[in-house]
C-alpha positions in Angstrom: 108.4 94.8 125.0 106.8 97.8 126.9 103.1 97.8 127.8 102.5 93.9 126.7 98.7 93.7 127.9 98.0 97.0 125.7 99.6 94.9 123.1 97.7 91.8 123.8 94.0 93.3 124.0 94.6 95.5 120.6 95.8 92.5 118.9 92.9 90.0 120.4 90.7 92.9 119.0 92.3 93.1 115.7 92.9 97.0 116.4 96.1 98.3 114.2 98.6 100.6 115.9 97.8 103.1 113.0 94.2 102.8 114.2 95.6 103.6 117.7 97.8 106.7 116.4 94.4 108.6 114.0 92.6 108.0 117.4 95.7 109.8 119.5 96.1 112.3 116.3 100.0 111.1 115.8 101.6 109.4 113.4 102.5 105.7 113.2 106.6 106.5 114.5 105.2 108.6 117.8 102.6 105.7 118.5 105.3 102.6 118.7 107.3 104.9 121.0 104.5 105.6 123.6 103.9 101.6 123.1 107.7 101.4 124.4 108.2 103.6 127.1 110.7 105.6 124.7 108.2 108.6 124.6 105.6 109.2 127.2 102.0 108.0 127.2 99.8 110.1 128.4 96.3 109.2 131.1 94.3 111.0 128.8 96.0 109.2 125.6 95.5 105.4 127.3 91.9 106.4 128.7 91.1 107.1 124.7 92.3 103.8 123.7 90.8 101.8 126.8 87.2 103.7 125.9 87.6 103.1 122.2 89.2 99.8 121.4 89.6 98.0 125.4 86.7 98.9 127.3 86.6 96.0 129.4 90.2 96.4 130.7 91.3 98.8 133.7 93.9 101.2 133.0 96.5 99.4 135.5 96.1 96.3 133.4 96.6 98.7 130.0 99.4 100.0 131.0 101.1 97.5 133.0 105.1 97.7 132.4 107.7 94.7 131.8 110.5 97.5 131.4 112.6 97.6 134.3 111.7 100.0 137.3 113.9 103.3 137.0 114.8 104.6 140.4 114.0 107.8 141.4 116.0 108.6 143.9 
């Protein structure tokens, strides 16, 4: 599970991922792949959700990853 603290705070909040998708203006599908790494998430798209839904969490908490490092060398 990608992004698990982003996960955690919009659940604790009671914040739907469709809520999370209108506020990014994407659908429902595009949303859950940003949530798992499969698509990226923009600064801009996780500074709209921290300011509208998290605003007490830091961006490096939000977006803190439990998928493996990829190497880029």
């Amino acid at each position: 599970m990608a992004f698990p603290n982003m996960r955690a705070e919009l659940e604790r909040s009671a914040i739907s991922y469709q809520q999370c998708a209108d506020l990014l203006g994407t659908d429902l599908d595009s949303f859950n792949l940003k949530l798992d790494e499969q698509a990226p998430m923009t600064v801009v798209e996780a500074k709209r959700i921290r300011d509208a839904f998290c605003q007490d969490c830091t961006l490096d908490y939000l977006l803190e990853s439990d998928s493996p490092a990829i190497s880029t060398i």
